[in-house]
PQR file with spaces between the fields and no chain letter, atoms N, CA, C, O and H, PARSE charges and radii, in Angstrom:
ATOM       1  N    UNK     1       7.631   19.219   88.412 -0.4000 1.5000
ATOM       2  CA   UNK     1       7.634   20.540   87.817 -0.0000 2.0000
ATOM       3  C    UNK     1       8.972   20.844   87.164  0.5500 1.7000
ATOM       4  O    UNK     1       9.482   21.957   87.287 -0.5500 1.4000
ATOM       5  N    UNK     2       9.456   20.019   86.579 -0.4000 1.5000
ATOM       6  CA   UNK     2      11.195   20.088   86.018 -0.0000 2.0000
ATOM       7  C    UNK     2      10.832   20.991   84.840  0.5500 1.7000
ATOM       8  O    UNK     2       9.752   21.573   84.744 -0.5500 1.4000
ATOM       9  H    UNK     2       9.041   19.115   86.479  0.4000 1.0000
ATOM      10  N    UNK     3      11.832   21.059   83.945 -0.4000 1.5000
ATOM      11  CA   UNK     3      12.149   22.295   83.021 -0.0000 2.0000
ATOM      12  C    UNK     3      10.909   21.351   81.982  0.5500 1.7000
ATOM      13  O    UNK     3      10.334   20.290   82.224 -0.5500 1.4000
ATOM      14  H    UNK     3      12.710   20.587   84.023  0.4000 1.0000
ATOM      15  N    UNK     4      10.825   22.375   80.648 -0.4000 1.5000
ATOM      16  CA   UNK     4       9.810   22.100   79.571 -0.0000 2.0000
ATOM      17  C    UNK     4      10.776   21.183   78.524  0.5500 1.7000
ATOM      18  O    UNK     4      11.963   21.328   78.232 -0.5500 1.4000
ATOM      19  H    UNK     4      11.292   23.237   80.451  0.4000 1.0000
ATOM      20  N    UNK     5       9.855   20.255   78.110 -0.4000 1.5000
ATOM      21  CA   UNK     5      10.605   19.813   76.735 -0.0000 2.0000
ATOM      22  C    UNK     5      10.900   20.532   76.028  0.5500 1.7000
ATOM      23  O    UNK     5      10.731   21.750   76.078 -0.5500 1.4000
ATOM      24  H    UNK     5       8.891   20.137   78.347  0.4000 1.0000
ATOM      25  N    UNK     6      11.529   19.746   75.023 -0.4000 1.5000
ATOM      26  CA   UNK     6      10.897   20.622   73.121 -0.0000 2.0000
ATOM      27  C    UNK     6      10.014   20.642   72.644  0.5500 1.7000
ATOM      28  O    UNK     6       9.821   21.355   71.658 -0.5500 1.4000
ATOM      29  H    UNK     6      11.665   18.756   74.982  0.4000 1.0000
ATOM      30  N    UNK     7       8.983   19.737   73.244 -0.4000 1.5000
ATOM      31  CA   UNK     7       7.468   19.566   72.532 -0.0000 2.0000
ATOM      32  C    UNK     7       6.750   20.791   73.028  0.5500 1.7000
ATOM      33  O    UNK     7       5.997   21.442   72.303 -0.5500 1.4000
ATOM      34  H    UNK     7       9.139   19.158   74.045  0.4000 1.0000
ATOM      35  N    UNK     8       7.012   21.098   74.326 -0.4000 1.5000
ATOM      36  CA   UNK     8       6.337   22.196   75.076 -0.0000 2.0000
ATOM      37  C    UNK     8       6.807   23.368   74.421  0.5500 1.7000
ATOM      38  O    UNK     8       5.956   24.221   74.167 -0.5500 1.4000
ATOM      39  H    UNK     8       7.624   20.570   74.914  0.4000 1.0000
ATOM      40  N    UNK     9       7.908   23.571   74.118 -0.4000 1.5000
ATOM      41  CA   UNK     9       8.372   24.483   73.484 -0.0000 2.0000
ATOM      42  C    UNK     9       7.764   25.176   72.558  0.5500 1.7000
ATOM      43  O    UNK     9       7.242   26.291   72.545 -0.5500 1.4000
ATOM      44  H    UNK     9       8.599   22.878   74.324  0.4000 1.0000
ATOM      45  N    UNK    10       8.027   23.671   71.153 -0.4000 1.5000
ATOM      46  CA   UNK    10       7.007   23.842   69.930 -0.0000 2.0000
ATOM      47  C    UNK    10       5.564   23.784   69.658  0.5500 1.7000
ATOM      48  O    UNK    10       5.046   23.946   68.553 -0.5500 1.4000
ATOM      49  H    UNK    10       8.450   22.765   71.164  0.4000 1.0000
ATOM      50  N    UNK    11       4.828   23.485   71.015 -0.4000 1.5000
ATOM      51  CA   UNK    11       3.652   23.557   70.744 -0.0000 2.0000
ATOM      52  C    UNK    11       3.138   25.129   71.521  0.5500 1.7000
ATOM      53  O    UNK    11       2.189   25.728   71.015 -0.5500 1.4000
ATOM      54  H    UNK    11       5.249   23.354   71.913  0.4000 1.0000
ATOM      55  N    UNK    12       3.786   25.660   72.661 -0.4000 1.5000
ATOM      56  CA   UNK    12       4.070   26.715   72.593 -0.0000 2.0000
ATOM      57  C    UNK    12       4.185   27.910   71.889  0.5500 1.7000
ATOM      58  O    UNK    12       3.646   28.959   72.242 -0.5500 1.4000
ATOM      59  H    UNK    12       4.557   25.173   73.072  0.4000 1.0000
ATOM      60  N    UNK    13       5.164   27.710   70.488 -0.4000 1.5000
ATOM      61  CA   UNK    13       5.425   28.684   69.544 -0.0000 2.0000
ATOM      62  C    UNK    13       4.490   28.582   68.248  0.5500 1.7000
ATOM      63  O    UNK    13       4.431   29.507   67.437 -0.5500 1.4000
ATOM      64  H    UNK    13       5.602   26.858   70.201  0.4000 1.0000
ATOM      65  N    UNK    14       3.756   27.382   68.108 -0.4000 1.5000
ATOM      66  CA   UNK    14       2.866   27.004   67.202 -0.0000 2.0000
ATOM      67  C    UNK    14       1.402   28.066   67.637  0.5500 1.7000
ATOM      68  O    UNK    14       0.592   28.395   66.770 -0.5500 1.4000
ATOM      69  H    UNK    14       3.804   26.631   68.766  0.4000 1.0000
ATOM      70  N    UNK    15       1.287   28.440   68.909 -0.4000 1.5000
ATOM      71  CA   UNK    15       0.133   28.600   69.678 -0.0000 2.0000
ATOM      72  C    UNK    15       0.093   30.588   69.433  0.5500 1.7000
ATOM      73  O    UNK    15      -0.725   31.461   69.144 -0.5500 1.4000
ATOM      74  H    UNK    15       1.946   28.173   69.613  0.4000 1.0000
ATOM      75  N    UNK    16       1.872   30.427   69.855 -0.4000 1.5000
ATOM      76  CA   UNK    16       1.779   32.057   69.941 -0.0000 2.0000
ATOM      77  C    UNK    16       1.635   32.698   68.195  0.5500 1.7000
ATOM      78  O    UNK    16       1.145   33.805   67.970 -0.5500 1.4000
ATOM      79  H    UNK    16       2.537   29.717   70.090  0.4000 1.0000
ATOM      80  N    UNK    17       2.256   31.594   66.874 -0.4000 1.5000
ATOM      81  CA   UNK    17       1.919   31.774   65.461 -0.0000 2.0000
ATOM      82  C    UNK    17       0.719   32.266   65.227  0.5500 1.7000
ATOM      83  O    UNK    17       0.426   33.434   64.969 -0.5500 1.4000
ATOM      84  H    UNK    17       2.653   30.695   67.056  0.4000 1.0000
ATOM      85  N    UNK    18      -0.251   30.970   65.364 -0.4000 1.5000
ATOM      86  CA   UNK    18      -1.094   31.127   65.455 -0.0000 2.0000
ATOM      87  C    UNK    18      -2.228   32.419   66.079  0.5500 1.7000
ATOM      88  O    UNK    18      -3.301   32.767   65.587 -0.5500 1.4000
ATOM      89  H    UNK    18      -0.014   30.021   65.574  0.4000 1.0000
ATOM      90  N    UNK    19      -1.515   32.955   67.357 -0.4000 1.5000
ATOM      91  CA   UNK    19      -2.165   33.729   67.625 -0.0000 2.0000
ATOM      92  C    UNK    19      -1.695   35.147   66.961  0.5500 1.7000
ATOM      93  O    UNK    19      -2.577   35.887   66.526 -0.5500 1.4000
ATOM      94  H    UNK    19      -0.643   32.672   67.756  0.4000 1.0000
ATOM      95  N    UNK    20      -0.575   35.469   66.890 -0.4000 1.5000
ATOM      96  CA   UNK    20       0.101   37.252   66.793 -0.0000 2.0000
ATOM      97  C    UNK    20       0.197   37.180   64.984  0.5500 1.7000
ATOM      98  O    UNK    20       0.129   38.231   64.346 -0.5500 1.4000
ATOM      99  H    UNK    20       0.141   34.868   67.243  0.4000 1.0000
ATOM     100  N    UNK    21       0.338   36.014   64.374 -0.4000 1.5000
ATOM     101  CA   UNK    21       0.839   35.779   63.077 -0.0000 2.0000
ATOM     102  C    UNK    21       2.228   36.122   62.630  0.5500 1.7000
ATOM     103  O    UNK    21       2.852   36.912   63.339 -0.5500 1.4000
ATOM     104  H    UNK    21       0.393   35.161   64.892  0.4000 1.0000
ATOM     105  N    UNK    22       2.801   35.639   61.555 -0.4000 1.5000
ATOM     106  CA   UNK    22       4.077   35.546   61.277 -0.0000 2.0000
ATOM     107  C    UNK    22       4.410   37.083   61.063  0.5500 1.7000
ATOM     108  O    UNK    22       5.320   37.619   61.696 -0.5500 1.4000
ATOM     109  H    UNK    22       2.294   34.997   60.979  0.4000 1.0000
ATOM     110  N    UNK    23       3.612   37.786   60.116 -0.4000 1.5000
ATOM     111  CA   UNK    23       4.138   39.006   60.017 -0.0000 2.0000
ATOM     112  C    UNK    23       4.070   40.111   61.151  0.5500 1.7000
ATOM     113  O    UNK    23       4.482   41.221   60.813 -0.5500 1.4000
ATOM     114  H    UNK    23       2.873   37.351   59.602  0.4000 1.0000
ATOM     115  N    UNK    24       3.783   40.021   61.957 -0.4000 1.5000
ATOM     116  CA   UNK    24       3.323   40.650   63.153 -0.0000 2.0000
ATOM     117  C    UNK    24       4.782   40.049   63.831  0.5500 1.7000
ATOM     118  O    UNK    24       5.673   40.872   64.043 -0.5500 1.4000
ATOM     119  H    UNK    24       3.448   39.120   62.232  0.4000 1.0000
ATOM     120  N    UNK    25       4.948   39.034   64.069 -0.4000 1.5000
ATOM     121  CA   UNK    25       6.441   38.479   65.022 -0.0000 2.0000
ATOM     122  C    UNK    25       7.625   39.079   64.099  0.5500 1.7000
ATOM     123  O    UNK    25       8.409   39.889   64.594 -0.5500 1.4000
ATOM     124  H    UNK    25       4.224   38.366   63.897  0.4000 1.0000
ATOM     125  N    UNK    26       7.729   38.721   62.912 -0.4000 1.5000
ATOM     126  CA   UNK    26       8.751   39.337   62.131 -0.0000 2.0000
ATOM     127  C    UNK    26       8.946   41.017   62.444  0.5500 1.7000
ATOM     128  O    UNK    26      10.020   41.614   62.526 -0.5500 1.4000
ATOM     129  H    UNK    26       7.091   38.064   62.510  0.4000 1.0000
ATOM     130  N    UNK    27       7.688   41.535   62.578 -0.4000 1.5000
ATOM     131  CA   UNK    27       7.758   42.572   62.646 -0.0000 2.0000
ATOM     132  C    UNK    27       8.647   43.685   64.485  0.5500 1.7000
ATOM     133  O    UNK    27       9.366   44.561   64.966 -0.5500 1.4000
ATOM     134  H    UNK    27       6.816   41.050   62.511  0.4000 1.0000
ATOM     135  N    UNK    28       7.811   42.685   64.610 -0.4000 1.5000
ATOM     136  CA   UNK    28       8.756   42.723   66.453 -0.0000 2.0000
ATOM     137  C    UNK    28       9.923   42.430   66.299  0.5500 1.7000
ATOM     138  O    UNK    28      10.739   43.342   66.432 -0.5500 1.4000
ATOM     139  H    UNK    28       7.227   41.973   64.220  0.4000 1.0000
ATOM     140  N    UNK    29      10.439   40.978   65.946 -0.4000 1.5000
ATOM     141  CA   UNK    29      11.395   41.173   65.657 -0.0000 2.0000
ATOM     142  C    UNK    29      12.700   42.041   64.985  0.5500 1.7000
ATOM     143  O    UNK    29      13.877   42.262   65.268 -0.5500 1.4000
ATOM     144  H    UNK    29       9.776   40.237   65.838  0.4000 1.0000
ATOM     145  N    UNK    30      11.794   42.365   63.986 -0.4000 1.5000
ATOM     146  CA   UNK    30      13.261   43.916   63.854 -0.0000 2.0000
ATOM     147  C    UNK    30      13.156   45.168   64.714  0.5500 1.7000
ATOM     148  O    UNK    30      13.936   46.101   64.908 -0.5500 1.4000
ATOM     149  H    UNK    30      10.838   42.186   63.756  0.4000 1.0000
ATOM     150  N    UNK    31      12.327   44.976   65.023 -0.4000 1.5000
ATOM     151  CA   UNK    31      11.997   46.636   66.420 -0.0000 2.0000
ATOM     152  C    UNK    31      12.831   45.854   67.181  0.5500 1.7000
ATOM     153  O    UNK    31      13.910   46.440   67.278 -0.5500 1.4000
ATOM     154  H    UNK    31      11.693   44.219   64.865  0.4000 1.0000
ATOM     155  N    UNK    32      12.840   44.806   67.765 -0.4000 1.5000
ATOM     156  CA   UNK    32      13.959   44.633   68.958 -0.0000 2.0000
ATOM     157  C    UNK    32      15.404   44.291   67.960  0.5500 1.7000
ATOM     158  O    UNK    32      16.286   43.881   68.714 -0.5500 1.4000
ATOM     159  H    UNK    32      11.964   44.330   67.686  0.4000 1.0000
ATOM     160  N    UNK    33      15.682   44.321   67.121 -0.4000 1.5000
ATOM     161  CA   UNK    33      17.178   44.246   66.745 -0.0000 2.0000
ATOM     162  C    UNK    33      16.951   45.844   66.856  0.5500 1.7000
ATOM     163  O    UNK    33      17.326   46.317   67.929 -0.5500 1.4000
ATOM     164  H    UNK    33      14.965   44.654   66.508  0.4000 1.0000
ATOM     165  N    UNK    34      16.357   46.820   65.855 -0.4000 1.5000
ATOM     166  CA   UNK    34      16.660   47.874   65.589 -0.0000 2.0000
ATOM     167  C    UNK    34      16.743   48.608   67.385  0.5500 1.7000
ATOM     168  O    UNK    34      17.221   49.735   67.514 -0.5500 1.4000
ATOM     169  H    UNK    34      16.052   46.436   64.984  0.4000 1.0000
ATOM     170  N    UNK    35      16.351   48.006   68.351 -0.4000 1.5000
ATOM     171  CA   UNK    35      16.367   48.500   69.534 -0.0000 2.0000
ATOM     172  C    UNK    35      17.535   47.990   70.163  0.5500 1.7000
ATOM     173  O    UNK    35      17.704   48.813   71.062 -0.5500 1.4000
ATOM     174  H    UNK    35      15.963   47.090   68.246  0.4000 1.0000
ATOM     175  N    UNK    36      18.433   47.165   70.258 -0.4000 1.5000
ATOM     176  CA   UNK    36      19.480   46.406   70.892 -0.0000 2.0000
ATOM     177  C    UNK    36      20.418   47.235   69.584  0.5500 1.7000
ATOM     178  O    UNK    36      21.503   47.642   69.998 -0.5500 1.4000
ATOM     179  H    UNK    36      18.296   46.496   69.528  0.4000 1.0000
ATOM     180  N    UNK    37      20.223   47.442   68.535 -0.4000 1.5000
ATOM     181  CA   UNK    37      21.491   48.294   67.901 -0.0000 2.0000
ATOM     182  C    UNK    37      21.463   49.523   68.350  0.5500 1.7000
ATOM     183  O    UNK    37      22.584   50.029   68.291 -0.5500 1.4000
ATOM     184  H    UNK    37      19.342   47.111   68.199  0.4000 1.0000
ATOM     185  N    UNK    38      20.421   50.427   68.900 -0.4000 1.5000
ATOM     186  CA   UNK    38      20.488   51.763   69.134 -0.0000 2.0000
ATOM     187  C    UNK    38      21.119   51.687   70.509  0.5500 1.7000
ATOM     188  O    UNK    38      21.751   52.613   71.017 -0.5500 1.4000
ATOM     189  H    UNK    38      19.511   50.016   68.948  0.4000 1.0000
ATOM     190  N    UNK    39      20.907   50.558   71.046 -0.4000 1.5000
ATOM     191  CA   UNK    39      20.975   50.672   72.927 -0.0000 2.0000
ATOM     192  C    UNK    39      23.007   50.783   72.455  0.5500 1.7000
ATOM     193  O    UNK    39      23.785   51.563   73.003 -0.5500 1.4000
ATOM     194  H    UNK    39      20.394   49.806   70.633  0.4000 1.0000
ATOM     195  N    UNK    40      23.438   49.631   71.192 -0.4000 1.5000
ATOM     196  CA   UNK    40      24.584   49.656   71.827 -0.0000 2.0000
ATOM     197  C    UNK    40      25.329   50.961   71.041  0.5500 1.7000
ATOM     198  O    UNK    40      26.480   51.351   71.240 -0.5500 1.4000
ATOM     199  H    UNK    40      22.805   48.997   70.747  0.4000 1.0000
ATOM     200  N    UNK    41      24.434   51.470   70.183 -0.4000 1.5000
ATOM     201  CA   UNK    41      25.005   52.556   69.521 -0.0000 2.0000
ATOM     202  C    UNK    41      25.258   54.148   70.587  0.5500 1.7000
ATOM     203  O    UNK    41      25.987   55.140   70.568 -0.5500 1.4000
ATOM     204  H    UNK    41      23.499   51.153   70.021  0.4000 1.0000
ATOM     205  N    UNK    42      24.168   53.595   71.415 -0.4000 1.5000
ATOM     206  CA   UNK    42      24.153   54.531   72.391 -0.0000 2.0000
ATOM     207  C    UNK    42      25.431   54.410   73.975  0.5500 1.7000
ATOM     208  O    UNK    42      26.031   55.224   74.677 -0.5500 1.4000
ATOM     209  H    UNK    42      23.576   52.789   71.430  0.4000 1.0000
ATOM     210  N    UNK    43      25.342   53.315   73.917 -0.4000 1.5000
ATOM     211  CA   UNK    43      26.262   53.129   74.807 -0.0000 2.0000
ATOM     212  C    UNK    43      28.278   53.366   74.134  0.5500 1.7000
ATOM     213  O    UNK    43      29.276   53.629   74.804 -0.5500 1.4000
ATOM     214  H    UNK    43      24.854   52.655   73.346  0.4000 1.0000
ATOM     215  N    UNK    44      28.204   53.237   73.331 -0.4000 1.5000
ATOM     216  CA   UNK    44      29.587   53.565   72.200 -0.0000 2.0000
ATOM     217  C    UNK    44      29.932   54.918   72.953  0.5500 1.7000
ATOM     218  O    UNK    44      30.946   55.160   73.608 -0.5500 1.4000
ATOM     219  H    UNK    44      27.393   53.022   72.787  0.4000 1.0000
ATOM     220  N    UNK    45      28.506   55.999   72.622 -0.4000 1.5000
ATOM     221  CA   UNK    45      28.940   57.529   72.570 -0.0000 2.0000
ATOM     222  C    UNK    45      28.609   57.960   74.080  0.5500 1.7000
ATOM     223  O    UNK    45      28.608   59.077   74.597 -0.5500 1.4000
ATOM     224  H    UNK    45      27.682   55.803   72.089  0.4000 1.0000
ATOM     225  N    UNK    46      28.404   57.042   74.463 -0.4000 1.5000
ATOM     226  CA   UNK    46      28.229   57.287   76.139 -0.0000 2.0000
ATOM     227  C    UNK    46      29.930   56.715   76.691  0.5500 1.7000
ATOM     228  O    UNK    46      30.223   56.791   77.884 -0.5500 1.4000
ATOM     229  H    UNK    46      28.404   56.134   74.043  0.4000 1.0000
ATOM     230  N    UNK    47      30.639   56.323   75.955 -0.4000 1.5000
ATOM     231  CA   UNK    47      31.522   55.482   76.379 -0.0000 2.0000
ATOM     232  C    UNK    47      32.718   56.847   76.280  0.5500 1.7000
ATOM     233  O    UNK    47      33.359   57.327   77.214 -0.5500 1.4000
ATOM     234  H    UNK    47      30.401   56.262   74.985  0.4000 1.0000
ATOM     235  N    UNK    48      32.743   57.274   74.719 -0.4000 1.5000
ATOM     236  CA   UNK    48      33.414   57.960   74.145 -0.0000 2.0000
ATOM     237  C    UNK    48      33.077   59.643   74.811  0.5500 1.7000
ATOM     238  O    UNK    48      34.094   60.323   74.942 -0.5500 1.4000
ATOM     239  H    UNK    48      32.222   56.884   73.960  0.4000 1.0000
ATOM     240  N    UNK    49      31.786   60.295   75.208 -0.4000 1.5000
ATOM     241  CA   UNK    49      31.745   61.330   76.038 -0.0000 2.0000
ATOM     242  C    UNK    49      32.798   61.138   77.440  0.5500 1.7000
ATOM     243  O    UNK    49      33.713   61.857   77.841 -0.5500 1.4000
ATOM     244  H    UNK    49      30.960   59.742   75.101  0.4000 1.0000
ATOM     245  N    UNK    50      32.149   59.645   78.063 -0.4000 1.5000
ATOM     246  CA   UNK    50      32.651   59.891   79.509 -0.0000 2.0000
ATOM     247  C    UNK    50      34.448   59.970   79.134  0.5500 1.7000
ATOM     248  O    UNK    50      35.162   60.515   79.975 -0.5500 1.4000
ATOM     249  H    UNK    50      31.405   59.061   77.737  0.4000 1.0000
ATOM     250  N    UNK    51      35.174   59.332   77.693 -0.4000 1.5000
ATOM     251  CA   UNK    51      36.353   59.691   78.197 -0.0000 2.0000
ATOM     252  C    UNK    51      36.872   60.852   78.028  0.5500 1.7000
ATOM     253  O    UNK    51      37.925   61.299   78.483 -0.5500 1.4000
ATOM     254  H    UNK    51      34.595   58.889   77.010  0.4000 1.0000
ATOM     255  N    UNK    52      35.773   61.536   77.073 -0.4000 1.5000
ATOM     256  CA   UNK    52      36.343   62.854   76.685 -0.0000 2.0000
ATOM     257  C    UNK    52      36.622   63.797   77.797  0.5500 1.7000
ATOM     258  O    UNK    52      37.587   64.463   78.170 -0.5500 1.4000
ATOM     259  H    UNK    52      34.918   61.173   76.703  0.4000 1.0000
ATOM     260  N    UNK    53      35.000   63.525   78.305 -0.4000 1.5000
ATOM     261  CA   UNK    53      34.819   64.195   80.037 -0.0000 2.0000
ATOM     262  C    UNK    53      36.050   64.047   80.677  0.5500 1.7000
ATOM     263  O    UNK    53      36.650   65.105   80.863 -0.5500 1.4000
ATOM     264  H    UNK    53      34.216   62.984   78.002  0.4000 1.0000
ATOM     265  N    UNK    54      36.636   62.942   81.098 -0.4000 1.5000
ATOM     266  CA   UNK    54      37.662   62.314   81.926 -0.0000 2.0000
ATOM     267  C    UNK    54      38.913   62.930   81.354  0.5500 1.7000
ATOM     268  O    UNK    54      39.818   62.883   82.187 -0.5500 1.4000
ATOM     269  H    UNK    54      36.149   62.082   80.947  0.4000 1.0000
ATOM     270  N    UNK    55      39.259   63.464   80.271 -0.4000 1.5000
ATOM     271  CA   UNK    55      40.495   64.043   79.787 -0.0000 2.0000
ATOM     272  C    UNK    55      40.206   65.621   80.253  0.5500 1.7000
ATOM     273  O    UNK    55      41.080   66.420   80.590 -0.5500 1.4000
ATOM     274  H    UNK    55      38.524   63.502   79.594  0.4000 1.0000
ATOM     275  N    UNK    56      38.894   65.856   80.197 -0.4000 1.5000
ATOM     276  CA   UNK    56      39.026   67.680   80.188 -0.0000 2.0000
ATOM     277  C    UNK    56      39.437   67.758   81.933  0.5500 1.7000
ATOM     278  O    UNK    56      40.182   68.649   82.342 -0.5500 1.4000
ATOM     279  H    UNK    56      38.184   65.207   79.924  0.4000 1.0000
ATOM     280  N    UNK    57      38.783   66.594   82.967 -0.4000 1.5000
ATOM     281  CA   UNK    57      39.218   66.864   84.220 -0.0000 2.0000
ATOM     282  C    UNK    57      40.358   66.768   84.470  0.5500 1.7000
ATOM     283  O    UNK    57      41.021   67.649   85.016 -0.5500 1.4000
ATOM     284  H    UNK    57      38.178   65.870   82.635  0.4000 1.0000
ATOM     285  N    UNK    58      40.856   65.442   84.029 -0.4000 1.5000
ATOM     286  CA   UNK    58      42.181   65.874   84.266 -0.0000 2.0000
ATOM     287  C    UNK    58      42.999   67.037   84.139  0.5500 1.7000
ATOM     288  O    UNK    58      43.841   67.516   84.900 -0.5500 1.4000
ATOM     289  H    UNK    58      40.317   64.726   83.585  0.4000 1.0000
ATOM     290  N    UNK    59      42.554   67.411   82.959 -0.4000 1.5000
ATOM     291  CA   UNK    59      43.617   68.699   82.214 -0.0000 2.0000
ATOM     292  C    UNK    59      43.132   69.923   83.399  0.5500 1.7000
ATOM     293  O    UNK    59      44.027   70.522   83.996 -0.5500 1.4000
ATOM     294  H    UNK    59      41.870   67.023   82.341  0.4000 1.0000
ATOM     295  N    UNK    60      41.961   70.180   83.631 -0.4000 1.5000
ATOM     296  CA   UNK    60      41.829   70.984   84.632 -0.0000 2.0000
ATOM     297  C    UNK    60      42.073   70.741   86.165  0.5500 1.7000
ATOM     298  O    UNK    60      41.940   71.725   86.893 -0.5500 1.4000
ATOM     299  H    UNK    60      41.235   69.694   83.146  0.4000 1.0000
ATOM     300  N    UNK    61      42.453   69.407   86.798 -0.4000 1.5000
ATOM     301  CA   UNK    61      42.688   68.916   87.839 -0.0000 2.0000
ATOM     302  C    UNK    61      44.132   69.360   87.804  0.5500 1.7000
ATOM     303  O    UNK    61      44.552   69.988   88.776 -0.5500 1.4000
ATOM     304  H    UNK    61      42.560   68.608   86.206  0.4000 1.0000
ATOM     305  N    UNK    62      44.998   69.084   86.715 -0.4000 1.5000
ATOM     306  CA   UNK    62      46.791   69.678   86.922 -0.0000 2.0000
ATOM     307  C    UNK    62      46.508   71.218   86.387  0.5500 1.7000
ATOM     308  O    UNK    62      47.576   71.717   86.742 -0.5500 1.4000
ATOM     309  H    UNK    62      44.657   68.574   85.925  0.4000 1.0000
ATOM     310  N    UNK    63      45.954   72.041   85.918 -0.4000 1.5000
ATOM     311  CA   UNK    63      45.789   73.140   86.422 -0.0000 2.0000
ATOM     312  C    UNK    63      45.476   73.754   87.328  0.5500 1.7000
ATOM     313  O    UNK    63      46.071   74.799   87.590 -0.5500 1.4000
ATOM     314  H    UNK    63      45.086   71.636   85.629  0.4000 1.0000
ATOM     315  N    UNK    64      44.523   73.334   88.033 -0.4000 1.5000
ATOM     316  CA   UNK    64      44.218   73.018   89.629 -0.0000 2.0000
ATOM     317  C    UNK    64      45.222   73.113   90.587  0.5500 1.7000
ATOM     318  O    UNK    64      45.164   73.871   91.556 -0.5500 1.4000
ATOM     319  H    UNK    64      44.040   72.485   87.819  0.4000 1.0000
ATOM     320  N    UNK    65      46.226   72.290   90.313 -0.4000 1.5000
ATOM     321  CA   UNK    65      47.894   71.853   91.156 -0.0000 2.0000
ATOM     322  C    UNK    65      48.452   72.889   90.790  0.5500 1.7000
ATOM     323  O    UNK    65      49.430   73.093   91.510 -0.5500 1.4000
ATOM     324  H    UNK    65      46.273   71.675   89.527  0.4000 1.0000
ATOM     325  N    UNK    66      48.356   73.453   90.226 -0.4000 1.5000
ATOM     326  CA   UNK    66      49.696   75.390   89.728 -0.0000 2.0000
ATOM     327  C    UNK    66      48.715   75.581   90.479  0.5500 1.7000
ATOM     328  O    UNK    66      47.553   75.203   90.632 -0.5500 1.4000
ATOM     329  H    UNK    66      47.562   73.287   89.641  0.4000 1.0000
ATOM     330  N    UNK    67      49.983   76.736   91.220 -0.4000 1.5000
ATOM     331  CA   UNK    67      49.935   77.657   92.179 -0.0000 2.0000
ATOM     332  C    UNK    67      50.207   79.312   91.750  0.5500 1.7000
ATOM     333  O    UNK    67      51.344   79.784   91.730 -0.5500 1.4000
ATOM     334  H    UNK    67      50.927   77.042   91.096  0.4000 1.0000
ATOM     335  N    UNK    68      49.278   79.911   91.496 -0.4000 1.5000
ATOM     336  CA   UNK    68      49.894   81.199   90.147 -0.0000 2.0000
ATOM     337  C    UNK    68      50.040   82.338   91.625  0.5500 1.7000
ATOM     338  O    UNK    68      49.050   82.765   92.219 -0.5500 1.4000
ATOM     339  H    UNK    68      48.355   79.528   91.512  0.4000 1.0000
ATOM     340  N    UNK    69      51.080   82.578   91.900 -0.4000 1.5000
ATOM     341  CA   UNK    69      51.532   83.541   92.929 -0.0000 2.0000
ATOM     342  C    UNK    69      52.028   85.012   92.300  0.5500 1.7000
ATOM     343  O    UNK    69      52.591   85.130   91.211 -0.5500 1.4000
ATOM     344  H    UNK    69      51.884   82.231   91.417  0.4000 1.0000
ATOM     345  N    UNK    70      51.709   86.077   93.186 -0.4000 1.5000
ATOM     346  CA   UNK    70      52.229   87.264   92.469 -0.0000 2.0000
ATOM     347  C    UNK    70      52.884   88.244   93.402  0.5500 1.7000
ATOM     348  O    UNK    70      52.268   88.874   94.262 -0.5500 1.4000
ATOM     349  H    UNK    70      51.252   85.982   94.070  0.4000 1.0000
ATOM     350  N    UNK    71      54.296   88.338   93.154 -0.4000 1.5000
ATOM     351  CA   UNK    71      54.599   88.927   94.406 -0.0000 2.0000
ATOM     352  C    UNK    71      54.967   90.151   94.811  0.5500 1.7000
ATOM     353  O    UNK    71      55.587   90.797   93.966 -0.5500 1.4000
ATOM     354  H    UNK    71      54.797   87.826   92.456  0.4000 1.0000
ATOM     355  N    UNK    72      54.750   90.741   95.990 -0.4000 1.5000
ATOM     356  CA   UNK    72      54.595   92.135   96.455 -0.0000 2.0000
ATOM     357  C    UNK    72      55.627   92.716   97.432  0.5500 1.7000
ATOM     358  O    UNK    72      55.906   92.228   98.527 -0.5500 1.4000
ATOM     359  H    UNK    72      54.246   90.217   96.677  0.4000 1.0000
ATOM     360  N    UNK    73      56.199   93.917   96.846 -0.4000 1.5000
ATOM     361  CA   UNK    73      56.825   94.413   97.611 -0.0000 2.0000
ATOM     362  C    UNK    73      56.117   95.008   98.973  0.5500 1.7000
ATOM     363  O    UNK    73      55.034   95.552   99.189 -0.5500 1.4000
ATOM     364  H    UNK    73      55.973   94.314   95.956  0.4000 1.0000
ATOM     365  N    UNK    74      57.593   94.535  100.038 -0.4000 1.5000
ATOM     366  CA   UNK    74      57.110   95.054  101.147 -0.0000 2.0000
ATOM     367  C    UNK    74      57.411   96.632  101.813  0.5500 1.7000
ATOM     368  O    UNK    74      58.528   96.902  102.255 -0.5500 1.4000
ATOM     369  H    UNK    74      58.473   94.093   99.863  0.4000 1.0000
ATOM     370  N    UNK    75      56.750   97.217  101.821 -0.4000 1.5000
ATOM     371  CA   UNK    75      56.961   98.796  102.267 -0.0000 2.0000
ATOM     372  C    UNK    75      57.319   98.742  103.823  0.5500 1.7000
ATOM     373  O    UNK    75      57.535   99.784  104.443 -0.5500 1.4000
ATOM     374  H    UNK    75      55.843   96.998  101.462  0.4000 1.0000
């Protein structure tokens, strides 16, 4: 049960031609590019939110650290 040739391969891809047809595979084929470009287009602005996110905490984490005191006379 070892791995497939190349014959298995190509008689394989001859089989699935045959069955879905060329324009039909071509056609899949750009839905999955046009899908692997959106995934990484999506992951870019997922990249670029989380650092934006990550700057506003900070900036509010050292505002956080001030201590705004107001002080009162004692009667």
């Amino acid at each position: 049960m070892g791995s497939f040739s190349i014959w298995h391969w190509l008689i394989v891809l001859v089989i699935v031609m045959l069955v879905f047809g060329t324009k039909k595979l071509r056609n899949i084929g750009s839905d999955l590019g046009g899908a692997v470009k959106g995934f990484k287009e999506g992951m870019r602005e997922g990249t670029a939110e989380a650092n934006e996110s990550a700057k506003i905490a900070d900036a509010s984490a050292n505002k956080a650290n001030t201590i705004d005191v107001e002080a009162k006379e004692k009667h």
